[in-house]
C-alpha positions as CSV (number, residue, x, y, z in Angstrom):
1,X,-31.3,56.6,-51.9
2,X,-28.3,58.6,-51.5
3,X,-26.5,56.4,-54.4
4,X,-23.3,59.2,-54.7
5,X,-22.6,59.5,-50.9
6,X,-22.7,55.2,-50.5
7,X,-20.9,54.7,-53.8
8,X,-18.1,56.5,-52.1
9,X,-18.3,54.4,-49.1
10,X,-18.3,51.6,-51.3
11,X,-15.1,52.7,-53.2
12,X,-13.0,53.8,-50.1
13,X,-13.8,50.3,-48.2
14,X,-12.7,48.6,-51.2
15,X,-9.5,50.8,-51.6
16,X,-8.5,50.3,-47.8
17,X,-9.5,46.6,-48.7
18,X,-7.1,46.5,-51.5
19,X,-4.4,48.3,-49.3
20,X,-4.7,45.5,-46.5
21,X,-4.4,42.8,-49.3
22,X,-1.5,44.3,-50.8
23,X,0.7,44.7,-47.4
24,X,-0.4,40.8,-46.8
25,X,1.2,39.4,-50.2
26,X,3.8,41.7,-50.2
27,X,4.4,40.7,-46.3
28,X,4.7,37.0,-46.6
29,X,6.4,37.0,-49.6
30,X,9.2,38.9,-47.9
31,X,9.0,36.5,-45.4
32,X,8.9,33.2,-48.0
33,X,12.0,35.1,-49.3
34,X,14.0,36.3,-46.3
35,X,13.5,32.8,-44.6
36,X,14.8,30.8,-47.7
37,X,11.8,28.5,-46.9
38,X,10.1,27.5,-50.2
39,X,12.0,26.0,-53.2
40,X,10.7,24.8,-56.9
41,X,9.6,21.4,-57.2
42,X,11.2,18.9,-58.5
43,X,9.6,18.3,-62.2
44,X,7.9,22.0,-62.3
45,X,8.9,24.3,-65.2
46,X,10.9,26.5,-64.0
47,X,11.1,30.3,-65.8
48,X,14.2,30.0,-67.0
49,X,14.6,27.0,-69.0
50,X,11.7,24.5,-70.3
51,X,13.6,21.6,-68.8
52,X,12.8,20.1,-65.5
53,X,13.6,21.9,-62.5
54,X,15.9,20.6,-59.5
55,X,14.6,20.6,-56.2
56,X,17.5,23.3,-56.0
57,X,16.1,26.2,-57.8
58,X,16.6,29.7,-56.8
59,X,13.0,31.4,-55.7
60,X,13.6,34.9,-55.7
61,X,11.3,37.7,-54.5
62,X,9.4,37.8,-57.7
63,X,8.1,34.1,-57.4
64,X,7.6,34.6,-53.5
65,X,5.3,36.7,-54.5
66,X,3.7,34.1,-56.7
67,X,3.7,31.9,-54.2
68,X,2.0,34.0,-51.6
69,X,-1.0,34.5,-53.6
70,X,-1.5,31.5,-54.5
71,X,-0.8,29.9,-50.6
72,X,-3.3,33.1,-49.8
73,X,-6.3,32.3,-51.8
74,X,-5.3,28.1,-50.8
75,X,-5.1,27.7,-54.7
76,X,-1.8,24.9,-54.4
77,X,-0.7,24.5,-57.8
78,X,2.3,22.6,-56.5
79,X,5.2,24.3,-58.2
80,X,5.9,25.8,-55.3
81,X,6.4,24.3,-51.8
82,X,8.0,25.2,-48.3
83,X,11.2,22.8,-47.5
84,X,10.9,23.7,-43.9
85,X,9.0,23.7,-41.0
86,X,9.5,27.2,-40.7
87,X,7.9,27.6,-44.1
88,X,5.5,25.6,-43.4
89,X,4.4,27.0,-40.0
90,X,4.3,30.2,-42.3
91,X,1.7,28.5,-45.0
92,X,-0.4,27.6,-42.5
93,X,-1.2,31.4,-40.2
94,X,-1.3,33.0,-44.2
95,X,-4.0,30.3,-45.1
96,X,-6.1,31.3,-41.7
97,X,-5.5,34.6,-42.0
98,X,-6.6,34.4,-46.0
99,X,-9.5,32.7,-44.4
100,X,-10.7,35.3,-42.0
101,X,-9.8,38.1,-44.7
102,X,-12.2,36.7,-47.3
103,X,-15.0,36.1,-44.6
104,X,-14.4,39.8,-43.4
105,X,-14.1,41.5,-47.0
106,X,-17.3,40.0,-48.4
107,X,-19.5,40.1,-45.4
108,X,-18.5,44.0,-45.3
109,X,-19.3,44.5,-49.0
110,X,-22.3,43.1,-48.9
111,X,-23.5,45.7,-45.4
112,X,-22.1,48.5,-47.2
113,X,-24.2,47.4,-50.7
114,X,-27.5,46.8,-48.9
115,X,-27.2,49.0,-46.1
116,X,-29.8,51.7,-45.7
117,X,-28.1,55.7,-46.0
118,X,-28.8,57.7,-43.5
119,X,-31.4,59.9,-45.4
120,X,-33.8,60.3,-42.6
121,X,-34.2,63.8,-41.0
122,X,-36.4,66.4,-39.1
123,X,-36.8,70.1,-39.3
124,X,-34.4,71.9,-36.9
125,X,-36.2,73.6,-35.0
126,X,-39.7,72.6,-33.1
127,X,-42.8,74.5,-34.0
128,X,-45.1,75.8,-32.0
129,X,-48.3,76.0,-35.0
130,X,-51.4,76.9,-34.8
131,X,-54.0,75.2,-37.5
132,X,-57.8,74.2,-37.2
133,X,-58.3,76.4,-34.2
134,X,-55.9,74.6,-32.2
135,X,-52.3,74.7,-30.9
136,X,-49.9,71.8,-32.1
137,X,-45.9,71.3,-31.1
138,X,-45.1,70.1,-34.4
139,X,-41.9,68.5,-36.5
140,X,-41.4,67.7,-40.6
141,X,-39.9,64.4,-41.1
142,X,-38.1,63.8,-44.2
143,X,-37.0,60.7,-46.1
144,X,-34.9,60.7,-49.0
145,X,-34.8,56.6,-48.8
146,X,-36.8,54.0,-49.0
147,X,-40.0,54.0,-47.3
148,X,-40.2,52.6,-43.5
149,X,-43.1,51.3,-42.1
150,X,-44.4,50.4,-38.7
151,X,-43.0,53.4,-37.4
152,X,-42.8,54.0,-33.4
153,X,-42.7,57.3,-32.2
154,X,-41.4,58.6,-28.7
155,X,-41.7,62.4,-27.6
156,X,-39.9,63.1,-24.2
157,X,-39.4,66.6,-22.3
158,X,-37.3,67.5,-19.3
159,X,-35.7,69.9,-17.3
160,X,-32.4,70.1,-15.2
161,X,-32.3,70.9,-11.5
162,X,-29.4,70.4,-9.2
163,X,-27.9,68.6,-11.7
164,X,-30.9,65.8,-11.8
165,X,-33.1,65.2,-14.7
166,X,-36.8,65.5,-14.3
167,X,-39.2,64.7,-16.7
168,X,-42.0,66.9,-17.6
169,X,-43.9,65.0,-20.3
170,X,-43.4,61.6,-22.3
171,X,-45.3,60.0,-24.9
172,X,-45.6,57.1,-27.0
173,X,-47.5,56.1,-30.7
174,X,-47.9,55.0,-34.0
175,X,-47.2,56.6,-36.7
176,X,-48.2,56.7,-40.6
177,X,-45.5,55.1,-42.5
178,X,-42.7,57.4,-43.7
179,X,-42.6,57.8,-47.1
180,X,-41.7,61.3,-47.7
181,X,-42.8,63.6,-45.8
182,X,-44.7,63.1,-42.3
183,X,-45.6,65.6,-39.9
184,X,-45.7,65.0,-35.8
185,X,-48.1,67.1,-34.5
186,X,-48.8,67.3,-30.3
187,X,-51.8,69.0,-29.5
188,X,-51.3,71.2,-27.1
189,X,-54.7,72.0,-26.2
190,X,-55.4,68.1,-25.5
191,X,-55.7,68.6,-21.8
192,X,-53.6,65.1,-21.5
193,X,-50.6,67.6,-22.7
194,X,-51.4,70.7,-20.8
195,X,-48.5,69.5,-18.4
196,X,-46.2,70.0,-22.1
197,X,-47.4,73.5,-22.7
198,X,-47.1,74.7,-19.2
199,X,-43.7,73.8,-19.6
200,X,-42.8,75.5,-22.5
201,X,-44.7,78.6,-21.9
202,X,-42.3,78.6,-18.5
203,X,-39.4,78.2,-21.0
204,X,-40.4,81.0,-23.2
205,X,-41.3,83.7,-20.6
206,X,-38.8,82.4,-17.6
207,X,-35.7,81.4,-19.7
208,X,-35.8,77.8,-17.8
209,X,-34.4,75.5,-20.6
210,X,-36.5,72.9,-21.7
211,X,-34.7,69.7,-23.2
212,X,-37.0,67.7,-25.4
213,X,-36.4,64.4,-27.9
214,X,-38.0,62.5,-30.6
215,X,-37.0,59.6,-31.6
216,X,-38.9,56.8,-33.7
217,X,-38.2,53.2,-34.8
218,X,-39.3,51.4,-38.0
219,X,-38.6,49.4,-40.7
220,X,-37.0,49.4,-44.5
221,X,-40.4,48.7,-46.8
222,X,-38.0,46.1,-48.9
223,X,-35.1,44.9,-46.6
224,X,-36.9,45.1,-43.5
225,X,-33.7,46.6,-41.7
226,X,-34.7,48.4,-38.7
227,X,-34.4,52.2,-39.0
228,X,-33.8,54.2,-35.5
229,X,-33.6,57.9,-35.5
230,X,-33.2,60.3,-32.9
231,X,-32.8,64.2,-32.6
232,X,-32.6,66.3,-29.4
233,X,-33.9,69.9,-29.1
234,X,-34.4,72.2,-26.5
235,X,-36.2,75.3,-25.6
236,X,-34.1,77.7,-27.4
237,X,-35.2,75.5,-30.7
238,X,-38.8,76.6,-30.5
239,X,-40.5,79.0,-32.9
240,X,-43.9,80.0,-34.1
241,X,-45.5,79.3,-37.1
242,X,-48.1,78.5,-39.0
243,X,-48.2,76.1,-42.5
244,X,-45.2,74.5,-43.5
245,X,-44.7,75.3,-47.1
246,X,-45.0,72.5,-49.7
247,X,-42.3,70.6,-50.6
248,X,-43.9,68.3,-53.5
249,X,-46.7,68.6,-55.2
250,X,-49.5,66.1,-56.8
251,X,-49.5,64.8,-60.2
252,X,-52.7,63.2,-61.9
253,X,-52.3,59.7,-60.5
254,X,-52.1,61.3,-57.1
255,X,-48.3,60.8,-56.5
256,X,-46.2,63.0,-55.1
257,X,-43.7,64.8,-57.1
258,X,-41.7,67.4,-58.1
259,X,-40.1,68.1,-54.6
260,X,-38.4,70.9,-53.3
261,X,-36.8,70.5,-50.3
262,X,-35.1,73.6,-50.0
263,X,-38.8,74.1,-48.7
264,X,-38.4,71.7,-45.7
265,X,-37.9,74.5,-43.1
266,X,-40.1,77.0,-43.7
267,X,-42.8,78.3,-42.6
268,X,-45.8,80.9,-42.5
269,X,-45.3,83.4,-39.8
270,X,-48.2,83.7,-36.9
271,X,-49.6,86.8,-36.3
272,X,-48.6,88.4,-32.6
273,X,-51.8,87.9,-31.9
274,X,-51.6,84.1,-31.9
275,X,-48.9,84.3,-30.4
276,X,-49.7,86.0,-27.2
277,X,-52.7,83.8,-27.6
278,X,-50.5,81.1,-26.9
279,X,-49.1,81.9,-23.0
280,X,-53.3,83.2,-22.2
């Protein structure tokens, strides 16, 4: 989890928060004050003197301010109260809008606390790989986060003619779950994607400019938030390669670790003779 990037979120929603809150008190105490609408209660202590207080006792700004924060968070100690219906027409909007304030602040907080980072992401570019004897269009998916299961994957090309789109290949499947790295491999030798290759061999000799997109939707292993990602590539993205270099490795109880992600985008180079294999 990306603790220093949400921690800042965190901070600068509270801050802003804070800022609102601040303007509010300070607002309808000016108001309170301008207004002359709230007095001292009969019988309260007033500051000045420990004898009973008249009904006539000055409120200046600093105990408008008092009594908009109390009126705000509906506390009503009853030292306090508005005298007129002006005043009191002015209790009642800070009490709702004290009451939609609170409901918004906390339900906020709590989204930005729990919320999943966005510490999902794929390589850059889309490789063309060949492995096992075979040609693949591959990605490397990484997760920084928490794991997400049930994962739904969606691969989708097209092209652009006379300014309408025309889809050359789509597909749909499950995936493993994500935990942190994942590799989406299409083979291109499947003869179920021969329609795929055809088009990106046109791309890579003809110039014609392939769009492609994969995109995926799962699920947060704890909170069970929904995780969607997208990334769009095109032709001029593609490159050959070969094995992706590690990024972790194993340790004795068979977990990953030690990762290096500066590793995510590379790759072993394919020979020229793979390559031209490729368009054969």
């Amino acid at each position: 989890m990306n603790f220093r990037f949400k921690t800042r979120e965190v901070i600068l929603f509270i801050l802003i928060s804070l800022c609102v809150y601040m303007v509010l008190i300070f607002g309808f105490a000016w108001i309170y004050y301008f207004t002359n609408s709230i007095e001292m209660t009969p019988y309260a202590t007033p500051y000045n003197h420990p004898g009973p207080a008249s009904g006539s006792d000055k409120i200046n700004f600093e105990k408008a301010v008092y009594f908009s924060i109390v009126s705000f968070h509906t506390i009503g100690f009853g030292d306090i109260h508005p005298v007129t219906q002006v005043g009191r027409q002015i209790v009642m909007i800070q009490s709702a809008i004290s009451m939609f304030f609170t409901s918004i602040f906390s339900g906020f907080l709590v989204y930005f606390v729990i919320k999943r980072p966005q510490d999902v992401f794929t390589t850059k570019k889309v490789y063309i790989r060949f492995r096992k004897d075979h040609y693949f269009l591959s990605l490397r998916l990484g997760n920084k986060g928490r794991d997400i299961i049930d994962l739904k994957s969606k691969f989708e090309a097209w092209t652009i003619e006379n300014n309408t789109r025309i889809r050359v290949f789509r597909i749909e499947e499950e995936l493993p779950d994500l935990e942190k790295i994942l590799y989406y491999d299409l083979s291109l030798d499947d003869p179920a994607n021969h329609t795929l290759r055809a088009a990106i061999a046109d791309a890579l000799v003809n110039g014609t400019l392939l769009h492609m997109k994969f995109s995926f939707i799962g699920n947060d292993i704890k909170t069970g938030e929904q995780v969607a990602y997208a990334k769009y590539y095109d032709s001029r993205h593609l490159s050959f390669g070969k094995m992706f270099l590690n990024v972790y490795s194993w340790d004795p109880n068979g977990r990953r670790k030690n990762f290096k992600w500066a590793n995510f985008e590379r790759i072993e180079p394919m020979d020229k003779l793979r390559m031209d294999g490729f368009f054969a």
